[in-house]
C-alpha positions as CSV (number, residue, x, y, z in Angstrom):
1,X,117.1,13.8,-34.5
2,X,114.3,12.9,-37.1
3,X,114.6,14.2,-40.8
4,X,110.9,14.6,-41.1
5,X,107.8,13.0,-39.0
6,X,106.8,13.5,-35.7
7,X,108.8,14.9,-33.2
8,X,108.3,14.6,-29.2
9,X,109.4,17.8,-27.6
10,X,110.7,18.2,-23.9
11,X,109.3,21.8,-22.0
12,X,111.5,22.1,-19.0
13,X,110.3,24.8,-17.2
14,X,110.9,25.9,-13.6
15,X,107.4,26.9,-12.5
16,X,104.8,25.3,-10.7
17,X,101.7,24.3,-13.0
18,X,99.6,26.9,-11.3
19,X,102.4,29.8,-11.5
20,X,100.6,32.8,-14.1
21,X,104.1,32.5,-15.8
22,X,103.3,29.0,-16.9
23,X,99.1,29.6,-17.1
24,X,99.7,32.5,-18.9
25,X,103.1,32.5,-20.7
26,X,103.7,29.1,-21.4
27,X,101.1,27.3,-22.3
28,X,99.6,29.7,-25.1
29,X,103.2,29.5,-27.1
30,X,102.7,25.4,-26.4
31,X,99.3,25.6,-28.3
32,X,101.6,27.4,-31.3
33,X,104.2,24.9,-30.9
34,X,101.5,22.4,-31.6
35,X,99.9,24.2,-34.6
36,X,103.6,24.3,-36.3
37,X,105.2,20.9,-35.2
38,X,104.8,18.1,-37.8
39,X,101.9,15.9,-37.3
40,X,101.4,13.5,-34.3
41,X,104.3,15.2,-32.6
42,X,104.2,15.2,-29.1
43,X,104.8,18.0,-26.4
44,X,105.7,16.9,-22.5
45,X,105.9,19.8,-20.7
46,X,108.1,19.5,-16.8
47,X,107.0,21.7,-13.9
48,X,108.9,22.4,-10.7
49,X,105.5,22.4,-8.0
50,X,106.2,23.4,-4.4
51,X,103.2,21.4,-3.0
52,X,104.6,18.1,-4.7
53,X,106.0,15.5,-2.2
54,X,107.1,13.5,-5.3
55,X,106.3,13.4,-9.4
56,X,104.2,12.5,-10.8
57,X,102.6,13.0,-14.7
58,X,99.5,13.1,-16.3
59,X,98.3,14.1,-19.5
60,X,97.0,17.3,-19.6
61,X,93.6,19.1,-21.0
62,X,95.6,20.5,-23.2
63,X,97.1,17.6,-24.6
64,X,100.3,18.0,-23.9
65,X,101.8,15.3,-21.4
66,X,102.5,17.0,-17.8
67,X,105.3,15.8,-15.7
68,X,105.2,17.4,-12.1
69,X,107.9,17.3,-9.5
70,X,108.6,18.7,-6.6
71,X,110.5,22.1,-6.2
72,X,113.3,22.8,-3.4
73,X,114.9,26.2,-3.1
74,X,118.7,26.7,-4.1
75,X,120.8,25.5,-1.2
76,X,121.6,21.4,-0.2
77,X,118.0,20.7,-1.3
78,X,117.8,22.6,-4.3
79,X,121.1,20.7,-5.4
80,X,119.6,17.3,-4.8
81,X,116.1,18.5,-6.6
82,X,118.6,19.7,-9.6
83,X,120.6,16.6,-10.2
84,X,117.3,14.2,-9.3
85,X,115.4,15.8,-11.5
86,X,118.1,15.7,-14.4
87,X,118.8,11.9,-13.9
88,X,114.9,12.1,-14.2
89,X,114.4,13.4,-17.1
90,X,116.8,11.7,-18.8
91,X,115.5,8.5,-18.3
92,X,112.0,10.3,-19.9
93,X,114.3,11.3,-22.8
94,X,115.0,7.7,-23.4
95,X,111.8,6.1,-22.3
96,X,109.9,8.9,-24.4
97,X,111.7,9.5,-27.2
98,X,112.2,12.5,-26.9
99,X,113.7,14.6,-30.1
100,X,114.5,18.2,-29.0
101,X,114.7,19.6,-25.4
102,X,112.8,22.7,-24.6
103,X,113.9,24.9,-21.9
104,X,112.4,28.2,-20.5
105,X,114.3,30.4,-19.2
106,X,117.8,30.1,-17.6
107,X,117.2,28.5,-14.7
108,X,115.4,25.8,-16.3
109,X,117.6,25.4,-19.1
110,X,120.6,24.8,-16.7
111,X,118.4,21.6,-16.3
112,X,117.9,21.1,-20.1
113,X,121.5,22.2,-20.7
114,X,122.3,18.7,-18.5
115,X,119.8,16.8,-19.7
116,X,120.9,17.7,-23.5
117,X,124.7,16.7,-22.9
118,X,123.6,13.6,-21.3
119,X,121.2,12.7,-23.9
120,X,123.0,14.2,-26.8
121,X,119.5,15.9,-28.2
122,X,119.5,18.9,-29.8
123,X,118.5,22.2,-27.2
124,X,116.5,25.0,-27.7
125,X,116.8,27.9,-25.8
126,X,113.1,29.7,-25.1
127,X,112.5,33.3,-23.1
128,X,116.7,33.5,-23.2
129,X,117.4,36.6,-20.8
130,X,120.1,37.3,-18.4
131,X,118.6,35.8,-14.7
132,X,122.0,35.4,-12.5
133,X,123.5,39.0,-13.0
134,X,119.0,40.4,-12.8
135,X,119.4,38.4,-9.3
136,X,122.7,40.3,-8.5
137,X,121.4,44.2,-9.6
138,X,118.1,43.5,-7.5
139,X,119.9,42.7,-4.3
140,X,119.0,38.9,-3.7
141,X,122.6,37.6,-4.7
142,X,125.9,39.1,-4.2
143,X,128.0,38.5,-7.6
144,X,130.5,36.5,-5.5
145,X,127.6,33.5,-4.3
146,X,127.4,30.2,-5.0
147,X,124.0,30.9,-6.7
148,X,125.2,34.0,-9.1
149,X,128.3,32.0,-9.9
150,X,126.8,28.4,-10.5
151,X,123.7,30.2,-12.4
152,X,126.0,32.4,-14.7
153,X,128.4,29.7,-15.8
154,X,125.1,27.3,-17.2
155,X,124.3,30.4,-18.8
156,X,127.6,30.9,-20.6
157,X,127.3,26.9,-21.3
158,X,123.3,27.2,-22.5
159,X,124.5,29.7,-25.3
160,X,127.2,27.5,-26.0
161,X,125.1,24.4,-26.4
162,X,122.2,25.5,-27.2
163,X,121.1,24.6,-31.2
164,X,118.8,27.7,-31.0
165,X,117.8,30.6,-28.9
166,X,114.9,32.8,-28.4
167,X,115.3,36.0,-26.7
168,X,112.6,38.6,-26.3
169,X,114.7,41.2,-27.8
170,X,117.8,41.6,-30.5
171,X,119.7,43.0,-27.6
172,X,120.7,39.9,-26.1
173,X,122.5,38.9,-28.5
174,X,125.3,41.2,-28.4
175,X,124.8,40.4,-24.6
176,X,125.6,36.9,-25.1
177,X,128.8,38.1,-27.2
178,X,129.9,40.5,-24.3
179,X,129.0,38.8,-21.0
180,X,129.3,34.7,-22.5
181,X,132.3,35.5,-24.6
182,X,130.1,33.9,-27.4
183,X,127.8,34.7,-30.8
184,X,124.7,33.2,-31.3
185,X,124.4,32.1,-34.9
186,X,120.6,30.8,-34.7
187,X,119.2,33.6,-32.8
188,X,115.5,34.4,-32.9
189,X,113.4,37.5,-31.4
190,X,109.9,36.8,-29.3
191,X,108.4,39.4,-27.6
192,X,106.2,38.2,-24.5
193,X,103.1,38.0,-26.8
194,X,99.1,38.3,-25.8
195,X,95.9,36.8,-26.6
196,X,94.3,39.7,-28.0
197,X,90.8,38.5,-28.0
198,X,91.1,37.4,-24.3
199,X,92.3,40.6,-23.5
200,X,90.0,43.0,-25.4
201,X,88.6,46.4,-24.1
202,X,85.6,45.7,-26.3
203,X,84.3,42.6,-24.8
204,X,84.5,44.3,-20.7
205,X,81.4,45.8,-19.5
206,X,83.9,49.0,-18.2
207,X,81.0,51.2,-17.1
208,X,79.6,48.0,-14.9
209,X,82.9,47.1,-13.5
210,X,83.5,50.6,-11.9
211,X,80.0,50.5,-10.1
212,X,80.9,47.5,-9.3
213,X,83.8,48.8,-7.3
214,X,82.3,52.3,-6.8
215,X,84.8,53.6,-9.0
216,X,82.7,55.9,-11.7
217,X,83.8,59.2,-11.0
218,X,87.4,58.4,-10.3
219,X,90.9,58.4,-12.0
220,X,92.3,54.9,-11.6
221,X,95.5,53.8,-11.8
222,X,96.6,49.7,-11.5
223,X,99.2,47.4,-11.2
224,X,99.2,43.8,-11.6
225,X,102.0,42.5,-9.9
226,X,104.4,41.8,-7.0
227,X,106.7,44.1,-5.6
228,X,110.5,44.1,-4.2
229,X,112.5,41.4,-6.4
230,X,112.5,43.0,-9.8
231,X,110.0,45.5,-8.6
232,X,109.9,48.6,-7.3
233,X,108.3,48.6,-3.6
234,X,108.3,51.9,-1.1
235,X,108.7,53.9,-4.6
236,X,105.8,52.6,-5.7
237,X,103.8,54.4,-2.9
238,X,105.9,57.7,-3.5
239,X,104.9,57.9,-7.5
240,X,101.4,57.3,-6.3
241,X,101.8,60.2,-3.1
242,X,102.5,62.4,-6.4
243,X,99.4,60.9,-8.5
244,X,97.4,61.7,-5.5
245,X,98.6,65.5,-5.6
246,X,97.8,66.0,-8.6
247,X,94.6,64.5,-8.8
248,X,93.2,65.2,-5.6
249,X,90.9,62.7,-4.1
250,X,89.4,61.4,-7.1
251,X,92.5,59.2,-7.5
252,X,92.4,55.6,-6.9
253,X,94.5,52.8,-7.2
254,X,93.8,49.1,-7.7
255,X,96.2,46.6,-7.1
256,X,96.1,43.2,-8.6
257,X,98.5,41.0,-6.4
258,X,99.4,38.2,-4.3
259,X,100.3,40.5,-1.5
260,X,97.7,41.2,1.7
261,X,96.6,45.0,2.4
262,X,98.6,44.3,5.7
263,X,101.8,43.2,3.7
264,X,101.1,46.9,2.1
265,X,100.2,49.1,4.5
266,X,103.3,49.8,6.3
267,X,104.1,51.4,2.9
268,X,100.6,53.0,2.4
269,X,101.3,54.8,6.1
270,X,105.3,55.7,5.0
271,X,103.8,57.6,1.7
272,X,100.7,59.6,3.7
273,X,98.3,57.9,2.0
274,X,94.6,56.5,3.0
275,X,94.2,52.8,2.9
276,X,90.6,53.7,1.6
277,X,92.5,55.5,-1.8
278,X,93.5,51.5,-2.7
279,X,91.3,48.4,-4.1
280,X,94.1,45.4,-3.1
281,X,92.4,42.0,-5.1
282,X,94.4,38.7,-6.0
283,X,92.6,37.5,-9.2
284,X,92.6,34.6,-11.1
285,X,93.8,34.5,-14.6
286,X,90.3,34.6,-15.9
287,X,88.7,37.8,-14.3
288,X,92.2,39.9,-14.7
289,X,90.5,41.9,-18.6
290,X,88.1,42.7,-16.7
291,X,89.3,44.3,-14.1
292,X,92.3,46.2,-16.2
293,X,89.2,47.4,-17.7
294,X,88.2,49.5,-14.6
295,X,91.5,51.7,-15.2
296,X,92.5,54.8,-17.1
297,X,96.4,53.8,-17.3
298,X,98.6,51.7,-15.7
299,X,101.9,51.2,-14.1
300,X,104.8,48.6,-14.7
301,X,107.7,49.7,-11.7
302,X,110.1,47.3,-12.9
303,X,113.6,48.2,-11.0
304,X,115.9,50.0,-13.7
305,X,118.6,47.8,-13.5
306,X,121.1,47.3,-16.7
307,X,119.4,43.6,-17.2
308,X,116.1,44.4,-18.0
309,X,116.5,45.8,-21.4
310,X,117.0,42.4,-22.6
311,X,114.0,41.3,-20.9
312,X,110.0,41.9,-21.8
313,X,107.4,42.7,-18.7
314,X,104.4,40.1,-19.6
315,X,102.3,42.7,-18.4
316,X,103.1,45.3,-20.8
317,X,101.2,43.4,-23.6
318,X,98.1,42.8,-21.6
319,X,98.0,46.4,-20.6
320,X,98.3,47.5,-24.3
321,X,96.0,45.2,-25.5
322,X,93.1,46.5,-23.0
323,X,94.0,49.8,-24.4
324,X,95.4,51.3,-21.7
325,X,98.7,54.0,-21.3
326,X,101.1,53.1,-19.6
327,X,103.5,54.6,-17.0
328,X,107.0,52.9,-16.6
329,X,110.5,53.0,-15.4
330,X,113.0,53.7,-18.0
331,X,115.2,51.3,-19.7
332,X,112.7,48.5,-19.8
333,X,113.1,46.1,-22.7
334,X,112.1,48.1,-25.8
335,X,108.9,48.8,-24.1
336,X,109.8,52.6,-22.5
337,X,111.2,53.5,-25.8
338,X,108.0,52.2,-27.3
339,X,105.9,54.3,-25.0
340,X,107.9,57.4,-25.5
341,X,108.0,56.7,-29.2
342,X,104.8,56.2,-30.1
343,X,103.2,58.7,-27.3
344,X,101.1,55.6,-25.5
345,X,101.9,56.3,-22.1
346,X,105.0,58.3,-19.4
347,X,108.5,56.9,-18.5
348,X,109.4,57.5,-14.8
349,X,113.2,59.6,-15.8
350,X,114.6,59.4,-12.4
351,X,113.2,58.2,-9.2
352,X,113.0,61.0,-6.9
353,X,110.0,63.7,-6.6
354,X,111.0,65.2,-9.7
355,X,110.4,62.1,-11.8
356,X,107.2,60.8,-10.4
357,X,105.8,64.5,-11.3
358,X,107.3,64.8,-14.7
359,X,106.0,61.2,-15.3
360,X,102.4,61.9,-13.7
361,X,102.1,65.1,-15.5
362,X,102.7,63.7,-19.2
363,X,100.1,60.9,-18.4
364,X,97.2,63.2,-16.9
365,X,98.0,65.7,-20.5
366,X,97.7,62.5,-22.7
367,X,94.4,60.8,-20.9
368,X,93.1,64.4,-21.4
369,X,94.8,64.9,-24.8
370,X,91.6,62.8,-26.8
371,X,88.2,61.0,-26.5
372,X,88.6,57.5,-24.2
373,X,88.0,55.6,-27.2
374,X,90.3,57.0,-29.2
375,X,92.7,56.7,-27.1
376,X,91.9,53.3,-26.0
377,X,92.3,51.7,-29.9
378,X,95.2,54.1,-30.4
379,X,97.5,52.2,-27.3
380,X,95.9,48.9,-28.5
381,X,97.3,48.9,-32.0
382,X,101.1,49.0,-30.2
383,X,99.7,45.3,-28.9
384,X,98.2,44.5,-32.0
385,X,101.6,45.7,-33.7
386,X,104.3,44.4,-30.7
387,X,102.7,41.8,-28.9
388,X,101.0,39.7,-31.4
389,X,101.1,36.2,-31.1
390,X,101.5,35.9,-35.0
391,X,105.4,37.4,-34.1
392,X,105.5,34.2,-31.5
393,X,104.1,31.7,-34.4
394,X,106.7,32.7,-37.2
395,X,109.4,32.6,-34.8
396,X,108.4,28.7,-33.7
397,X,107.6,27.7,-37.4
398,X,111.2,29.1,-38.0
399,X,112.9,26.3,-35.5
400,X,110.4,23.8,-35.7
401,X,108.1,24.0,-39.3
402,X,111.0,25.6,-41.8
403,X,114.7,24.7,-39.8
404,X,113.8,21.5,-39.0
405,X,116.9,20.1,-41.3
406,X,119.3,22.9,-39.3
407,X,118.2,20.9,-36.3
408,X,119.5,17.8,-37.6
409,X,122.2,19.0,-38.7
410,X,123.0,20.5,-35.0
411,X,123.0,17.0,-33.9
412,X,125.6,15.9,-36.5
413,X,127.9,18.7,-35.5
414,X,126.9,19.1,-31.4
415,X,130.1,19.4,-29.7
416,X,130.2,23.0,-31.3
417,X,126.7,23.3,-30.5
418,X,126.0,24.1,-34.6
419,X,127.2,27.6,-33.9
420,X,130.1,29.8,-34.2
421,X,132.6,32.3,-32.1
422,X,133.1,35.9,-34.0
């Protein structure tokens, strides 16, 4: 590890380039990286890509140098991938000089935890949050698989190693005590942070974007996401049933997402719904502002399992920051406590006809509780407040501007990983 200089930083994360997660999560904290990392240091940033054959790497617009390779599902494949891929990036350690390794997540940073032991350089956890037992509460593990078990054992030896970690809220560190019999020393808190002037209700021509869509005299709701996994599916189409009755006709729903109307219909036809009450759009990362700014609130149906109050909806932010309310399962993150708190949105109790109402209710009192616009800027100053990207840049001038030294030091001391058991 330098004592001063440049330093060349290793992003593993375990996305394709294209993924929103990496286009939209990633890359902005990389540009703050950049701004607080000594001068002349260098960024290479690893993505997992599905339509990749082999690697390959390139320097990106960005300036940061992008090394590609090719993803394989957990199973035989996803093994081979996993130790291929660390024997690869070793050799780019070495080859590149690289001075800290940067993982994202847990998955990826079972990759950087390999790639630090090997290497000996100093790891930094990023986006820290619990992924193996979140697998085993939304029903695509059982807590007695290969996956769950492999998956939770790097995570007990990430917080072990790992020279710093970044979680999205305090929470996870008494997490990390409980579940990885183990307390983080240098622990630091990043919420999933938005560009606030990308995503700005005063810069979307919102009158012109509901003719557009023939949406001028209607109540609209929408979600930007996937559902099943982490997400709520058939419920979805239940809360929506009880929008519907209380809103009559005039209700609309747009739904920015991967999935085909067909995908969604069965759904649509289980809840007694029209097809013609729903807008279904993918959209690129560019045009999603402007269509957020065709709603009046939005919904975030993230499954209310025990794991996702250490972990922050991405969606939330961008939401807030277009100014609109927002309806939510509880126990999210700090983000339903935030809504309840601070009176910008509903929190879905209990998920059975008696919640959806409850939750419907307090959102059609509060869009009718003051003017639009007042509104609007009130629910934007929680982004302004929670999701600001100036939160993201003190924590990364914190381990890379200010710590720098406590980074070397980790080094010296690395079989302990620099930290300490209560």
């Amino acid at each position: 590890m330098k004592k001063g200089g440049p330093l060349n930083v290793l992003v593993i994360t375990y996305w394709d380039r294209a993924d929103p997660l990496v286009v939209n999560y990633t890359l902005p904290y990389l540009r703050i990286m950049q701004r607080v990392l000594p001068d002349a240091s260098k960024i290479h940033l690893v993505t997992l890509d599905k339509s990749l054959k082999r690697s390959r790497a390139e320097v990106d617009v960005d300036g940061f140098v992008h090394h590609a390779f090719p993803y394989r599902a957990f199973g035989p494949a996803g093994v081979w991938m996993l130790l291929s891929l660390t024997w690869s990036l070793v050799r780019l350690v070495r080859r590149c000089r690289i001075d800290v390794v940067h993982a994202w997540c847990t998955p990826a940073g079972m990759v950087g935890y390999l790639v630090s032991m090997l290497t000996g350089k100093p790891l930094v956890l990023d986006s820290f949050e619990p992924h193996a037992e979140a697998m085993v509460e939304n029903g695509t593990w059982t807590r007695g698989s290969i996956a769950f078990r492999t998956l939770f054992l790097f995570e007990k030896l990430q917080a072990r190693r790992a020279a710093a970690v970044i979680a999205a809220v305090e929470g996870m560190r008494e997490y990390g005590k409980v579940k990885y019999g183990h307390w983080i020393e240098r622990f630091f808190v990043k919420p999933a942070c938005v560009d606030l002037e990308r995503f700005d209700p005063g810069s979307v021509p919102r009158g012109a974007a509901r003719k557009e869509l023939g949406l001028e005299d209607h109540v609209v709701a929408v979600y930007a996401g996937k559902f099943g996994g982490i997400y709520l599916d058939r419920e979805v189409f239940e809360l929506f049933r009880t929008a519907r009755g209380h809103w009559g006709a005039s209700f609309h729903v747009l739904l920015l997402t991967g999935h085909t109307r067909e995908e969604l219909e069965p759904w649509m036809k289980e809840a007694s719904l029209p097809p013609e009450m729903f807008t279904v759009r993918w959209a690129r990362p560019e045009e999603v502002p402007r269509l957020l700014g065709v709603a009046d609130w939005a919904l975030t149906p993230v499954k209310p399992v025990p794991t996702k109050r250490y972990c922050t909806p991405i969606k939330d932010g961008e939401y807030w920051a277009m100014g609109l309310p927002v309806m939510i399962t509880s126990g999210i993150s700090d983000d339903s406590g935030i809504i309840s708190r601070d009176g910008v949105g509903s929190v879905i109790a209990t998920l059975d006809p008696a919640g959806y109402q409850r939750a419907v209710e307090e959102m059609a009192a509060l869009l009718e509780s003051q003017p639009e616009k007042v509104l609007c800027a009130k629910v934007r100053s929680v982004a302004v407040k929670y999701r600001n990207f100036a939160l993201a840049e003190e924590v990364y001038r914190q381990v890379y501007g200010e710590e720098l030294a406590a980074l070397a030091a980790w080094k010296a001391g690395a079989s302990g990983g620099g930290m300490k058991d209560p």
